[in-house]
C-alpha positions as a Markdown table, in Angstrom:
| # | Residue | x | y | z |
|---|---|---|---|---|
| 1 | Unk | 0.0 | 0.0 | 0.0 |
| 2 | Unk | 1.5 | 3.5 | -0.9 |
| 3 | Unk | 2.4 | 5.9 | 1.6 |
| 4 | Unk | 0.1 | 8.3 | 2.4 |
| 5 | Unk | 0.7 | 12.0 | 0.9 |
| 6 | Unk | 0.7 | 13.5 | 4.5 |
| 7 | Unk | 3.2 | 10.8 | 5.9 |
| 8 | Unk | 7.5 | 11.8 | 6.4 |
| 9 | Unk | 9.9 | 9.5 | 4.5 |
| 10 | Unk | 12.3 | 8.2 | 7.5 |
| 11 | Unk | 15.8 | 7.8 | 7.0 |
| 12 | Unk | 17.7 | 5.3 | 9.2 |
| 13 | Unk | 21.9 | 5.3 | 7.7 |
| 14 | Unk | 23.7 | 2.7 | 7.9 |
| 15 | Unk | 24.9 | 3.0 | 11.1 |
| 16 | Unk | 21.8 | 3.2 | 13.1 |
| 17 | Unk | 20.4 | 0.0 | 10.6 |
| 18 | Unk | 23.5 | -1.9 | 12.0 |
| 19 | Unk | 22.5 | -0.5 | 15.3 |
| 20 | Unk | 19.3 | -2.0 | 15.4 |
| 21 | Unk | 20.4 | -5.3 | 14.2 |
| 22 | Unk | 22.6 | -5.8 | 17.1 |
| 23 | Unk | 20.3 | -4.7 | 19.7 |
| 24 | Unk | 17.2 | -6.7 | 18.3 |
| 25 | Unk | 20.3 | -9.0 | 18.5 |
| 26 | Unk | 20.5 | -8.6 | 22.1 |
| 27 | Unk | 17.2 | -8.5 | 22.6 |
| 28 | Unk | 16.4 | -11.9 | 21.3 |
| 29 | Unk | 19.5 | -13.2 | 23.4 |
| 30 | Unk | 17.5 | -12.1 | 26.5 |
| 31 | Unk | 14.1 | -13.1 | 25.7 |
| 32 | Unk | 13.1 | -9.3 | 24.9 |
| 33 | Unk | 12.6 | -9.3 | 21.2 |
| 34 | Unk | 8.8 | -9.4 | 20.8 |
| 35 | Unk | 9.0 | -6.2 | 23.3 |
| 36 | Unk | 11.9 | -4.5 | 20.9 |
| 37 | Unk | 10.5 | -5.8 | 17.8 |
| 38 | Unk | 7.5 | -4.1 | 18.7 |
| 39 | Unk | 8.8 | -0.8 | 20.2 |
| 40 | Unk | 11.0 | -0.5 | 16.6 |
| 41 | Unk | 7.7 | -0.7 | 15.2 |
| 42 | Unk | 5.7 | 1.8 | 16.5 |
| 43 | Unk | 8.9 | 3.8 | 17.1 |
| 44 | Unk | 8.7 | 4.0 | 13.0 |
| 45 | Unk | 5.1 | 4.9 | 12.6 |
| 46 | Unk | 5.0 | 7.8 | 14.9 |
| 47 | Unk | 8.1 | 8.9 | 12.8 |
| 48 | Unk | 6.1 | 8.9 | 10.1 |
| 49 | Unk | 2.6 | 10.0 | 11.0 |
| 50 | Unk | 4.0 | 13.2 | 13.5 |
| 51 | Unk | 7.5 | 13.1 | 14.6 |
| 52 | Unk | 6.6 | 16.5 | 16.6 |
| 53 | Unk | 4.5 | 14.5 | 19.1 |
| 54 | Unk | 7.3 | 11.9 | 19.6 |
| 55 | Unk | 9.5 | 13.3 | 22.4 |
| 56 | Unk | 10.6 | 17.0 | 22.8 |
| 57 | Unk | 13.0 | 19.7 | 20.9 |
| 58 | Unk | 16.4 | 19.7 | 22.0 |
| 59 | Unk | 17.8 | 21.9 | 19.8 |
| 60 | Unk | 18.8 | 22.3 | 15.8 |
| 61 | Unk | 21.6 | 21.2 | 13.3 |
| 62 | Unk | 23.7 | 23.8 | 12.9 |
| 63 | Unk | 24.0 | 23.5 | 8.8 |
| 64 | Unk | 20.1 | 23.3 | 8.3 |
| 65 | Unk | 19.0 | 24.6 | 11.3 |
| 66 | Unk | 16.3 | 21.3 | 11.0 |
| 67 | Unk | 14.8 | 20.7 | 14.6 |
| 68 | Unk | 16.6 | 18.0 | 16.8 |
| 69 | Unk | 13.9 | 15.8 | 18.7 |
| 70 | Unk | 14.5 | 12.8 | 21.3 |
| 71 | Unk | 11.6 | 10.7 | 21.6 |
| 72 | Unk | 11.3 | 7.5 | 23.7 |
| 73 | Unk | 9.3 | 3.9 | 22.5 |
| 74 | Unk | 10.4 | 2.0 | 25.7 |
| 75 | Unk | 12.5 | 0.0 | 25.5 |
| 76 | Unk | 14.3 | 2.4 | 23.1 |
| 77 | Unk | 15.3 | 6.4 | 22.8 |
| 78 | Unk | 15.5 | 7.6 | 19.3 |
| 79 | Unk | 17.2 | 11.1 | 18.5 |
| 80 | Unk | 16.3 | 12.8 | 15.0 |
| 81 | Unk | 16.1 | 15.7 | 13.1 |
| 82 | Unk | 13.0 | 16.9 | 10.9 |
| 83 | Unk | 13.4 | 18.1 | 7.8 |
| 84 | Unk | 9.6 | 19.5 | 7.5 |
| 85 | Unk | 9.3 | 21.4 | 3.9 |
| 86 | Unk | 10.9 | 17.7 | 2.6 |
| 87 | Unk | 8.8 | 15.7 | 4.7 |
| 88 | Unk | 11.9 | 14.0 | 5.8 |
| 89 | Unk | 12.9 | 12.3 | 9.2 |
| 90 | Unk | 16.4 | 11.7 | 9.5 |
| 91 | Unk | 17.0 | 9.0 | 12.4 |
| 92 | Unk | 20.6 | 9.9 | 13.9 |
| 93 | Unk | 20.7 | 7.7 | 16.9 |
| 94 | Unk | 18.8 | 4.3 | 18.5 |
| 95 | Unk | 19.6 | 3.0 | 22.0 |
| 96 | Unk | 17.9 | 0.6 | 24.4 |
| 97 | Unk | 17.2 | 2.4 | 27.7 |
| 98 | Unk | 16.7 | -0.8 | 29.4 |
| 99 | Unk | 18.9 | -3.7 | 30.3 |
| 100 | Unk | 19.8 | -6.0 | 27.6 |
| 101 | Unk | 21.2 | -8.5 | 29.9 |
């Protein structure tokens, strides 16, 4: 199903992809990945339904001056900028908050 026209494209580089490979990773290791799995799911629709409601401003990127969010899906904290006229979320940072062990 296409995306809707309202929704922002997210963009996860490579090294927040690798990221979340090793902590689903972990996850499963601990019995956690059903919880994680899920959280990286819903963690990726409110990204692209309204990143604005998920978590608070925390400052800008100097070069584009794009707003700088960090947003929590527990188990996980997710730190991104918005690129609003493009419709663009770019995902700069993933990291469980809870134990992995």
């Amino acid at each position: 199903m296409p995306a809707a026209a309202s929704e922002y494209r997210v963009v996860y580089p490579g090294q927040v992809k690798e990221k979340l490979k090793v902590l689903l990773g972990q996850a499963k290791k601990a019995g956690k990945l059903k919880r994680f799995a899920a959280a990286v799911v819903a963690m990726d629709e409110r990204l692209r339904e309204d990143p604005f409601s998920l978590g608070e401003l925390t400052g800008n990127l100097p070069w584009k001056k794009l707003p700088l969010q960090v947003g929590f899906v527990r188990p996980l904290k997710v730190d991104f900028a918005i690129y609003e006229a493009g419709k663009i979320v770019f995902v700069r940072k993933i990291e469980a908050v809870t134990s992995l062990d």
